[in-house]
MARTIZA-734459 format. One record per residue: x, y, z of N, C-alpha, C in turn; residue number from 1; residue in one letter. Coordinates in steps of 0.05 Angstrom, whole numbers, plus 32768, in hexadecimal, padded with zeros to 4 digits. Example, Ala and Ser with C-alpha at 12.3 -4.5 7.8 and 13.67 -1.06 7.14 Angstrom:
// residues 2
SITE  n_u  n_v  n_w ca_u ca_v ca_w  c_u  c_v  c_w num residuo
SITE 8108 7F8E 809C 80F6 7FA6 809C 8108 7FBE 809C   1       A
SITE 8101 7FD3 808E 8111 7FEB 808F 8102 8001 809D   2       S
// end
This chain:
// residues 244
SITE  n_u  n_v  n_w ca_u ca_v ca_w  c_u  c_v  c_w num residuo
SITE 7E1C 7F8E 80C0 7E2D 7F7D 80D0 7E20 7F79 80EC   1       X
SITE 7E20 7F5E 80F3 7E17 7F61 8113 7E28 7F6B 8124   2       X
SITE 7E16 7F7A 8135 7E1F 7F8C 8148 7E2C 7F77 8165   3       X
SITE 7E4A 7F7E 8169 7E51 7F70 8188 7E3E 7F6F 819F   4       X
SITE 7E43 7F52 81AA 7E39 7F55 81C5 7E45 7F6C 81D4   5       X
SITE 7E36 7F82 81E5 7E42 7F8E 81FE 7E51 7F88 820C   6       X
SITE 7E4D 7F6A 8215 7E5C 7F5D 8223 7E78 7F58 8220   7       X
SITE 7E80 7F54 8201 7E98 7F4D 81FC 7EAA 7F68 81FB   8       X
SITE 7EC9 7F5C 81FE 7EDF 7F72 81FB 7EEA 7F70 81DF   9       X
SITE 7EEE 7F85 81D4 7EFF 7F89 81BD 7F1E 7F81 81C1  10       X
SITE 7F2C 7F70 81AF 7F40 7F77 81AE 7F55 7F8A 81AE  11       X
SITE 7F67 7F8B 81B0 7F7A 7FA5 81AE 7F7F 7FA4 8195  12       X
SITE 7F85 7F91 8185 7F89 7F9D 816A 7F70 7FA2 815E  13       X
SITE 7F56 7F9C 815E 7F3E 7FA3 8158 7F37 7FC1 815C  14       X
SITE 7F37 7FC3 8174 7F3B 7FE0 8183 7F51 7FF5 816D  15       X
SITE 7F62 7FEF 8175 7F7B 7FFC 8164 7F6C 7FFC 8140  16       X
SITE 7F6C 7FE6 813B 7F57 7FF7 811B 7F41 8005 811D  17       X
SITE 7F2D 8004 812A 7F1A 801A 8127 7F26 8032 8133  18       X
SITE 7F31 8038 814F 7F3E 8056 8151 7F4B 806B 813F  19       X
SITE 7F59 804C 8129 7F68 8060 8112 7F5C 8067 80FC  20       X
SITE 7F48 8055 8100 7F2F 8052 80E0 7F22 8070 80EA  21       X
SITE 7F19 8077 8108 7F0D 8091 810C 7F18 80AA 8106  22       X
SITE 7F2C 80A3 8113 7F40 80C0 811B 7F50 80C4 80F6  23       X
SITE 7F5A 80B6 80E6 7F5B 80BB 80C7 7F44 80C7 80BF  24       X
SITE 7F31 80C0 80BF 7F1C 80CD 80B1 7F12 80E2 80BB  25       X
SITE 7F10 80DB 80DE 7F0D 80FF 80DE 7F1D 8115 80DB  26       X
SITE 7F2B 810E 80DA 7F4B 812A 80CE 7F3B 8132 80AB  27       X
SITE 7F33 8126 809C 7F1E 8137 808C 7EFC 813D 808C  28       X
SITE 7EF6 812D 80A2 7ED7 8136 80AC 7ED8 8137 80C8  29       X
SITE 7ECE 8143 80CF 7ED1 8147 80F4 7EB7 8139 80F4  30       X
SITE 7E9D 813D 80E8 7E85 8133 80E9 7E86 8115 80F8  31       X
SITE 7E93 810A 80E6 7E8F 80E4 80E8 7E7F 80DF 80D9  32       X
SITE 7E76 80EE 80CA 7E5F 80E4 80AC 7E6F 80D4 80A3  33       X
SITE 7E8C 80E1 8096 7E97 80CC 8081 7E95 80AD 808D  34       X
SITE 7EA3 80AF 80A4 7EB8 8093 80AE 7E9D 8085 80B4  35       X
SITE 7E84 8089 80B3 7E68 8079 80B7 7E5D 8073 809F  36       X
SITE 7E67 8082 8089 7E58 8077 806D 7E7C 8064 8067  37       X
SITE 7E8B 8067 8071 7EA4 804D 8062 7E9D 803A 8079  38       X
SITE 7E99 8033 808A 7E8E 802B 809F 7E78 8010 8095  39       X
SITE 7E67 8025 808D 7E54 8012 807E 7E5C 8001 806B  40       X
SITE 7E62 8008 8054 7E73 7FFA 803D 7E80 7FEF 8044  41       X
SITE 7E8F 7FF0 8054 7EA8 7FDE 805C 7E9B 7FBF 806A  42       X
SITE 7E86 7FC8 8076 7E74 7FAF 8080 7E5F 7FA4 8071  43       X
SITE 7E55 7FB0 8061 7E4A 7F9C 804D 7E55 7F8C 8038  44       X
SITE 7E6A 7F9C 8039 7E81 7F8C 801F 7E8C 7F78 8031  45       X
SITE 7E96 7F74 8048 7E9D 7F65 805A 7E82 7F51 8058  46       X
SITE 7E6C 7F53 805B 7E5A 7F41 8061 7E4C 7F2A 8043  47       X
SITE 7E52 7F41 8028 7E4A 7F2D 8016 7E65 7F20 8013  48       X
SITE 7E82 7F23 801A 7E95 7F15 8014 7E95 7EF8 8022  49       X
SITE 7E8D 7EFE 8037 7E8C 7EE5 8051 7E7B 7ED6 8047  50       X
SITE 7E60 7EE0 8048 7E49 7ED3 803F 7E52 7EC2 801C  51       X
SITE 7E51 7ED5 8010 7E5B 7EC3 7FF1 7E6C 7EAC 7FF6  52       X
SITE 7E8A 7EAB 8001 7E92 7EA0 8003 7E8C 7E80 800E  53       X
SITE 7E7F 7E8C 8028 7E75 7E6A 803C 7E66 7E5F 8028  54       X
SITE 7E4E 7E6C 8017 7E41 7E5F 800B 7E46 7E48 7FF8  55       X
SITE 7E5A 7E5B 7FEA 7E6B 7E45 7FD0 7E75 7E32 7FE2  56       X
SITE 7E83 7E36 7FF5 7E90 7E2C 8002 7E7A 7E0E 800F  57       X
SITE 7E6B 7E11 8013 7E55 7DFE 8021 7E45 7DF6 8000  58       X
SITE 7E41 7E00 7FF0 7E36 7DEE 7FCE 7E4E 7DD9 7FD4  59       X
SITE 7E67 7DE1 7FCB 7E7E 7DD4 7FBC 7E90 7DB5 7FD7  60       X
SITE 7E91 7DC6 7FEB 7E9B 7DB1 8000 7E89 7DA7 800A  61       X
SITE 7E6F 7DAA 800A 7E59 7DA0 8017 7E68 7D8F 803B  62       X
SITE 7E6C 7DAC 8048 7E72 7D9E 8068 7E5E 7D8F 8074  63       X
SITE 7E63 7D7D 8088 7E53 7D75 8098 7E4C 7D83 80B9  64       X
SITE 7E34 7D82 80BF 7E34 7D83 80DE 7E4B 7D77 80F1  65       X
SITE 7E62 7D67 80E5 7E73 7D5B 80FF 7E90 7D61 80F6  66       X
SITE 7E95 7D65 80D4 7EB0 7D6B 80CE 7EC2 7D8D 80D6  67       X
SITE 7EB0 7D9B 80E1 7EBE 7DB2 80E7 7ECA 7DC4 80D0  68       X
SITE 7EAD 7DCC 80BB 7EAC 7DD7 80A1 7EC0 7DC3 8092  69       X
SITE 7ED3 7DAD 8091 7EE5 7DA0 8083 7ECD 7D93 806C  70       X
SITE 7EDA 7D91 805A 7EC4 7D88 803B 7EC5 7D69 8049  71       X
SITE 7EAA 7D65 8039 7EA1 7D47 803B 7E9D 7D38 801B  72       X
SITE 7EAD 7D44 800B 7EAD 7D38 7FEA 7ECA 7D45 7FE0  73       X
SITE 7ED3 7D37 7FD9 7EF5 7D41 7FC3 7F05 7D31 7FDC  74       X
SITE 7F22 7D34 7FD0 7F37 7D26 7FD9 7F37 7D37 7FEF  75       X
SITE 7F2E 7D3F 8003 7F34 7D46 801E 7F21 7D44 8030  76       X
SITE 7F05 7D33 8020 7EF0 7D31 802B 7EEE 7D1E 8053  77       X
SITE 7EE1 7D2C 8062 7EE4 7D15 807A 7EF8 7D13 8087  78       X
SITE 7F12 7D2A 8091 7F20 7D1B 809B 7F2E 7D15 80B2  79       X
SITE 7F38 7D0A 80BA 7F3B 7CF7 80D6 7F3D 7D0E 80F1  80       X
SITE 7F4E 7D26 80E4 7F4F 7D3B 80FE 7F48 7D57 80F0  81       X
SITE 7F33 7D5D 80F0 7F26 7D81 80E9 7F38 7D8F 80EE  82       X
SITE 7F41 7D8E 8103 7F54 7DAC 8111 7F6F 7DAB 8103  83       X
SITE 7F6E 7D92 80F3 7F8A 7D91 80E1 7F89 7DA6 80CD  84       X
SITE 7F9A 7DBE 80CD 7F9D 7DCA 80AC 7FA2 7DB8 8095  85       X
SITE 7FB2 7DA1 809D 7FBD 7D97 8087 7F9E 7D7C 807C  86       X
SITE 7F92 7D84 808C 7F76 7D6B 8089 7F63 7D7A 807C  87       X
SITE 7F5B 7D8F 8089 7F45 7DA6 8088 7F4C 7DBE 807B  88       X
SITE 7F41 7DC1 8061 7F50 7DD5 8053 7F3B 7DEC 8059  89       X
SITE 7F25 7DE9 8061 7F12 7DFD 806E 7F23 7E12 807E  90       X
SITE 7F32 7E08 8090 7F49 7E1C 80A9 7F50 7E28 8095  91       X
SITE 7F6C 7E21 8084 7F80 7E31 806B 7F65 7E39 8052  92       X
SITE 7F56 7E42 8055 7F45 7E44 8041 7F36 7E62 8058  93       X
SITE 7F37 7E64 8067 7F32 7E7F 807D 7F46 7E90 807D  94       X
SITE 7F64 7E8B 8080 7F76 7E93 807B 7F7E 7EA2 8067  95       X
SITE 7F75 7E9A 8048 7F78 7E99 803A 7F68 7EB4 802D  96       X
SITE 7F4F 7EB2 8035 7F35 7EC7 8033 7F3D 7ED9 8037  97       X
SITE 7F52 7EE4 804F 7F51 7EF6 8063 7F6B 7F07 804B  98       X
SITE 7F7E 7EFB 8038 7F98 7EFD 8037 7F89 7F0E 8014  99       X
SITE 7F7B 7EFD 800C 7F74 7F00 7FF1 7F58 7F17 7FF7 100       X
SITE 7F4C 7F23 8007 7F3E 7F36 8005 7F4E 7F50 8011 101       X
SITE 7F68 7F4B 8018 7F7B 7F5D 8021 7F87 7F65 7FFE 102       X
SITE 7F8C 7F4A 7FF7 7F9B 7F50 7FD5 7F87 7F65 7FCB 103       X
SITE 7F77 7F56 7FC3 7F63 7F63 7FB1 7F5D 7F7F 7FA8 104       X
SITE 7F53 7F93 7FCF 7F51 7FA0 7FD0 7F6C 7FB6 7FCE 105       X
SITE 7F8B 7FB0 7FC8 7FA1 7FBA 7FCF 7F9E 7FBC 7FB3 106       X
SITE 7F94 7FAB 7F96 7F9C 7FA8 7F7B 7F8C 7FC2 7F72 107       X
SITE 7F6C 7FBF 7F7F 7F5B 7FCE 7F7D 7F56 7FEB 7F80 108       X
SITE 7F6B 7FE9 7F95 7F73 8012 7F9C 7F88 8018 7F8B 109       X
SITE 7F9E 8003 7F81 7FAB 800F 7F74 7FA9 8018 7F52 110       X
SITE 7F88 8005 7F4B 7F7D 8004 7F2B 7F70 801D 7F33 111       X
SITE 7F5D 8026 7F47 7F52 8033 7F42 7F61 8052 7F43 112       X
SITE 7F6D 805B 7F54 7F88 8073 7F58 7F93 8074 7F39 113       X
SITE 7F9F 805C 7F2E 7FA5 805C 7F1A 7F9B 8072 7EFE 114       X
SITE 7F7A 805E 7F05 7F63 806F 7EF5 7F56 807E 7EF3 115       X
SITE 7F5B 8090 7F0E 7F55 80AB 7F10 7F71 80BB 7F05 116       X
SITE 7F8D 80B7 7F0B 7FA2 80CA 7F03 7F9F 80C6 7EE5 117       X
SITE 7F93 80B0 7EDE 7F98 80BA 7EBB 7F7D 80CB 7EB4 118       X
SITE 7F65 80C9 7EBF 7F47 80CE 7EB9 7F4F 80F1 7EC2 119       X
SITE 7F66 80FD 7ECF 7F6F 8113 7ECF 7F78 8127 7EC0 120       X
SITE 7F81 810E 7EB3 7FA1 8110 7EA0 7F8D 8119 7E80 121       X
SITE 7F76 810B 7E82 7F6A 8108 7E69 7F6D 80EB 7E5E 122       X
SITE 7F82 80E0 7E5D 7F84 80C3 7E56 7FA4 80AE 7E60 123       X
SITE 7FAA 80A9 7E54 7FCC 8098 7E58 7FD8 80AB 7E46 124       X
SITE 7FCF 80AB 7E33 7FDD 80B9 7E1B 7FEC 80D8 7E26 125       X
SITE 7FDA 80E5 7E2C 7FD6 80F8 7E3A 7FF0 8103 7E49 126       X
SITE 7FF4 80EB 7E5A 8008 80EC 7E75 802A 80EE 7E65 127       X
SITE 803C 8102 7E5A 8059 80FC 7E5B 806B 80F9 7E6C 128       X
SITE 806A 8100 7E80 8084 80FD 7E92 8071 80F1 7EB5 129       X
SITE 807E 80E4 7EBE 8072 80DF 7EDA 8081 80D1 7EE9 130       X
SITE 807E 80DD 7F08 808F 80D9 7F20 8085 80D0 7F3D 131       X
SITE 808E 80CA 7F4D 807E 80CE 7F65 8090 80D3 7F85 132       X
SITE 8086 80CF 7F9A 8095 80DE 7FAF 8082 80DA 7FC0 133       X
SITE 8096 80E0 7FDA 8085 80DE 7FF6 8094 80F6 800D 134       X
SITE 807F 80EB 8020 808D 80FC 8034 8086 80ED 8054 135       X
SITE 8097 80F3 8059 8092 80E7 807E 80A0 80FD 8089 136       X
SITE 808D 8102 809F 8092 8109 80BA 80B3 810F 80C8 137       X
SITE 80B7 8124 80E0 80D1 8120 80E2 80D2 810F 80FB 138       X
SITE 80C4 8109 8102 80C8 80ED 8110 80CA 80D0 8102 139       X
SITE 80C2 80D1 80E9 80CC 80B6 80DF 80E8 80B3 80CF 140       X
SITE 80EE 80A4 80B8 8105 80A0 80AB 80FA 809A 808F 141       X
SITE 810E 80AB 807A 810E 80AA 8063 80FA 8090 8059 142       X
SITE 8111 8075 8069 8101 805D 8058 80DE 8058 8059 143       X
SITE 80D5 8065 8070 80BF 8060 8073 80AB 806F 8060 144       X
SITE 80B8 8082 8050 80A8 808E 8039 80AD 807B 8021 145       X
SITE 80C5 8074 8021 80CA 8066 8008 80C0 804A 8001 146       X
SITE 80BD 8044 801D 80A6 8023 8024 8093 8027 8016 147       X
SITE 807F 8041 8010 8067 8040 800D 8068 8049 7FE3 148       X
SITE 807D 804E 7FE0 807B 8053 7FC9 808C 8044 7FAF 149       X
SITE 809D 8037 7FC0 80B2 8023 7FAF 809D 8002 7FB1 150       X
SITE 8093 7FFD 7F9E 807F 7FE6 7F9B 807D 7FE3 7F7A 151       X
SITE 808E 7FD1 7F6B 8091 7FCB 7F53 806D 7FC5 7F43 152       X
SITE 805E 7FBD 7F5F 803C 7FAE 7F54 803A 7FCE 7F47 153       X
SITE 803E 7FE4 7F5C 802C 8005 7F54 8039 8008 7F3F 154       X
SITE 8052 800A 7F36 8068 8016 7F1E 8061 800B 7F0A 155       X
SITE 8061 7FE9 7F0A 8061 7FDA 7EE8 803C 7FDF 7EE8 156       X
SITE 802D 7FDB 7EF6 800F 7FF3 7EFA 8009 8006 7EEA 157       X
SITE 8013 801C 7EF7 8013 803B 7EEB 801F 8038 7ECF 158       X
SITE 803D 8026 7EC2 8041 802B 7EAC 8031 8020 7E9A 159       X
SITE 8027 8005 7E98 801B 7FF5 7E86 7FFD 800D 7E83 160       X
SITE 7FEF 8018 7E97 7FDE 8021 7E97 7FDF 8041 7E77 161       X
SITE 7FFF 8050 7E83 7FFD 8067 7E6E 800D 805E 7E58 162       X
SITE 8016 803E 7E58 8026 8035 7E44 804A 8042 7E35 163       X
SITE 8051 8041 7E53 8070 804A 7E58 8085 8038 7E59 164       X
SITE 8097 8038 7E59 80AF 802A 7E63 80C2 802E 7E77 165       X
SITE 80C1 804D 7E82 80DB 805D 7E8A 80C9 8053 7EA0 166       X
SITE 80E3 8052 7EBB 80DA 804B 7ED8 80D1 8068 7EE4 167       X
SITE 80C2 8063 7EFA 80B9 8079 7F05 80CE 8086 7F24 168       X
SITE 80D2 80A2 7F0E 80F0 80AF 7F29 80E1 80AF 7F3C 169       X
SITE 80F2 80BB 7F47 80E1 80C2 7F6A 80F1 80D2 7F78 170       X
SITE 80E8 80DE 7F98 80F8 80E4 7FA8 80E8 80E3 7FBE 171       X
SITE 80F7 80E7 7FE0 80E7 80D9 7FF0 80F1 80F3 8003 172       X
SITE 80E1 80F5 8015 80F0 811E 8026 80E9 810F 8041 173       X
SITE 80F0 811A 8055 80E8 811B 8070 80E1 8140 8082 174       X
SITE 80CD 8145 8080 80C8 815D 8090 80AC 8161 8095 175       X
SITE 80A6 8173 80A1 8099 817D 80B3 8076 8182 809E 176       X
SITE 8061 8190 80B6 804D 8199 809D 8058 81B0 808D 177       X
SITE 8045 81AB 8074 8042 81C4 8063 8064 81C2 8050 178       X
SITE 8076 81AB 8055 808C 81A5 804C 808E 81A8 802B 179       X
SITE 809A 81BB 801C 809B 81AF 8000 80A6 8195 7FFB 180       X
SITE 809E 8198 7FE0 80AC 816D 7FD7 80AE 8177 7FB7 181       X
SITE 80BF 816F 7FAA 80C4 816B 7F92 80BE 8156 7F83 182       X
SITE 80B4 8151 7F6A 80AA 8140 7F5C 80B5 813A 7F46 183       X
SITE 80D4 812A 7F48 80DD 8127 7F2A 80D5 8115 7F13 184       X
SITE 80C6 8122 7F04 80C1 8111 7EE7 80D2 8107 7ED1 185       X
SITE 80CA 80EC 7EC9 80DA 80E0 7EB3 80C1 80DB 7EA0 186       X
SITE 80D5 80E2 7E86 80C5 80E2 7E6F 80BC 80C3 7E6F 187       X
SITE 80AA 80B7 7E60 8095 80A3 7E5D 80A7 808C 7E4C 188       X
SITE 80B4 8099 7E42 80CB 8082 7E2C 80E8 8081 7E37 189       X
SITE 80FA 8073 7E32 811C 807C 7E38 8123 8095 7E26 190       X
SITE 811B 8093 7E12 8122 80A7 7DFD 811A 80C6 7E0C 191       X
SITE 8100 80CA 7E12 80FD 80E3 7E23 8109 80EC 7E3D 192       X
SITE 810B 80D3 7E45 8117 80D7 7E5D 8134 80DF 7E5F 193       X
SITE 814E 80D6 7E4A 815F 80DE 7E45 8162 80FC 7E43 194       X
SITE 814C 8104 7E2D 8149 811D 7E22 8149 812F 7E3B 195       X
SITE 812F 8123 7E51 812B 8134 7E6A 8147 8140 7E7B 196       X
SITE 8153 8122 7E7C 816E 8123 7E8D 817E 813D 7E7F 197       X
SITE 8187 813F 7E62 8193 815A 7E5E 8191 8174 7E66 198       X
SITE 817C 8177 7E70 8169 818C 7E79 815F 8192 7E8C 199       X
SITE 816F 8182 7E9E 815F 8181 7EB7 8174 819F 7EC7 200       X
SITE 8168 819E 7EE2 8175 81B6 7EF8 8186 81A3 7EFC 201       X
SITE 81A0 81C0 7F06 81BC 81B3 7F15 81AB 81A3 7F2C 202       X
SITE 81C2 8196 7F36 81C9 817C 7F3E 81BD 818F 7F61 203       X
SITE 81B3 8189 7F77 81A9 818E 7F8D 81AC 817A 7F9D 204       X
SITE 81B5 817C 7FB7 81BC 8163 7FC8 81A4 8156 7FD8 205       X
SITE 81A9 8139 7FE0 818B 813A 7FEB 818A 8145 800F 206       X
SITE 8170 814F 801B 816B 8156 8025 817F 814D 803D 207       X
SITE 8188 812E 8038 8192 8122 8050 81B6 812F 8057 208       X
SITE 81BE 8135 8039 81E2 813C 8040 81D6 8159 8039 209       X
SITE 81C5 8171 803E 81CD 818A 803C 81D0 81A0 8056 210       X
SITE 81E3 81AC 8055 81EB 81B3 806A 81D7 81C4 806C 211       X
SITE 81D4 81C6 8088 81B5 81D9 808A 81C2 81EC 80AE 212       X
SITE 81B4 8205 80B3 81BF 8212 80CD 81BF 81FC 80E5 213       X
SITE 81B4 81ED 80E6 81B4 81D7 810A 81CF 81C8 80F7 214       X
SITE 81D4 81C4 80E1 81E6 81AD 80CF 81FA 81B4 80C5 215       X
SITE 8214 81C3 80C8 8227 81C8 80C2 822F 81B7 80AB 216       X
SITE 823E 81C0 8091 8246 81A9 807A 825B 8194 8085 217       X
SITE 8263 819A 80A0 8277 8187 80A4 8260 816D 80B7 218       X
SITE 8248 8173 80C1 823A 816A 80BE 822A 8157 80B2 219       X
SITE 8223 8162 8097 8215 8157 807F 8224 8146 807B 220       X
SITE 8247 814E 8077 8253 8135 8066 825C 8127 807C 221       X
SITE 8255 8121 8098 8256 8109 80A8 823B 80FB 80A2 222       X
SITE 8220 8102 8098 8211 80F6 809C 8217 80E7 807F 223       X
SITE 8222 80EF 806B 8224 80DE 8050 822D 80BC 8051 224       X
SITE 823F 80CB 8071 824F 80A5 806F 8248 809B 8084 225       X
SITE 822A 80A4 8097 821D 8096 80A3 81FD 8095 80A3 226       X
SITE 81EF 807D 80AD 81E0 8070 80A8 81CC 8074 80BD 227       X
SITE 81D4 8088 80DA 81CD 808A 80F0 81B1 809E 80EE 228       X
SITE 81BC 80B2 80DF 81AE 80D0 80DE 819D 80CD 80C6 229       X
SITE 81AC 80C8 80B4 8195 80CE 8096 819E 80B1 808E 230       X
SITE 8183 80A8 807C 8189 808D 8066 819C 8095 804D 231       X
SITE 81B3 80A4 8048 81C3 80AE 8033 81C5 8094 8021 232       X
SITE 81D1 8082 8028 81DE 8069 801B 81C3 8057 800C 233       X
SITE 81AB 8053 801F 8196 8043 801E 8187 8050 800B 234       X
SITE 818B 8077 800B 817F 8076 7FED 818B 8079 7FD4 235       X
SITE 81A4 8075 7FD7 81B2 806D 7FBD 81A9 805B 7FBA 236       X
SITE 81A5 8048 7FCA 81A4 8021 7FC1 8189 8027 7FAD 237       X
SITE 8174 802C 7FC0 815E 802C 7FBA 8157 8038 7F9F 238       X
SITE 8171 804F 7F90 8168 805A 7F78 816C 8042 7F68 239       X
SITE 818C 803C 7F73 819A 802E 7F58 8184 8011 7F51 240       X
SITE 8174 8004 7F68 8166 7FED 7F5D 8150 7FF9 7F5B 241       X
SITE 813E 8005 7F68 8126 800E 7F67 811A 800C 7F3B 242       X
SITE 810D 7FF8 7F34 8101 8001 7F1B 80E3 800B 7F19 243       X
SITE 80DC 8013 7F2D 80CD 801A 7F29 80BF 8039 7F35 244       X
// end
């Protein structure tokens, strides 16, 4: 990648991604080896994307020196104002780049994660029962775990992959480090999964209505019928539609 002028200032949101691109990676390398070898990759894959692109992009529209990259052949060839999106499909065609190499790589982490938990497993076959779960912080809120894991693309994903039907349970915790988390599994079919349900442990409240020493039960059962303290209600919702 070419290196910035000195001269120029970074943006703040520019700024703001590399600080977090450093400081993530070094929480497992203090070195900075890693975050300089993804560093790299990240900019050469950035550079044959750009590059590939303009190219086709300059065969097929063949721009001119005065249209402002706008094509000079097909029904949009030449036209009267460049800076028009609706003239110059070159502009919405940048836009566009930026949105679909965001897709790509989001399909791509989720095929490949995919294909390591089964390459674990031994195969799809392999896999009977599976679940998943999160955890946030006690400064955030329930939903913000369940944002990251309620996404029908990862669920109808993961099943087609071990060739299941049954939706994937879940549960979502809020605490501290070193926090346990529970992982409830559903069998791979309805039929197993029924079976599971007979068998499962008594019934346990979630973390948000149990009365705990700072939480008196008269407590807990104020937070059941409010929305202030814990998401109680929001993760009912979230079971009853959640399919995935």
């Amino acid at each position: 990648m070419p290196e910035p002028d000195p001269d120029d200032h970074t943006r703040v949101d520019e700024a703001d991604v590399v600080r977090d691109f450093v400081r993530l990676w070094s929480l497992v390398d203090p070195t900075g080896a890693a975050h300089v070898r993804v560093a790299r990759q990240i900019g050469d894959a950035t550079r044959r994307i750009a590059e590939g692109w303009l190219d086709v992009w300059d065969e097929v529209a063949q721009p001119g020196p005065t249209t402002q990259g706008a094509p000079t052949v097909g029904p949009r060839a030449n036209p009267e104002d460049p800076t028009d999106p609706e003239q110059n499909p070159s502009i919405g065609m940048s836009a566009v780049a930026r949105r679909l190499v965001a897709l790509v790589h989001e399909r791509q982490v989720e095929a490949t994660l995919t294909a390591r938990i089964i390459a674990l497993a031994g195969s799809g076959d392999a896999v009977e029962g599976y679940g998943k779960a999160a955890v946030v912080g006690t400064a955030g809120e329930v939903e913000h775990a369940s944002a990251l894991i309620h996404t029908l693309r990862f669920g109808n994903f993961f099943r087609k992959a071990v060739g299941a039907k049954s939706y994937l349970s879940f549960t979502n915790v809020r605490g501290g480090p070193n926090c346990s988390i529970s992982i409830p599994m559903t069998g791979r079919t309805p039929a197993e999964t029924a079976a599971e349900v007979k068998r499962t442990t008594p019934y346990s409240p979630s973390w948000s209505v149990t009365a705990r020493p700072d939480k008196p039960s008269s407590a807990a059962r104020s937070v059941m019928s409010s929305t202030v303290e814990a998401p109680c209600r929001n993760e009912k919702l979230v079971w009853l539609w959640s399919s995935a």
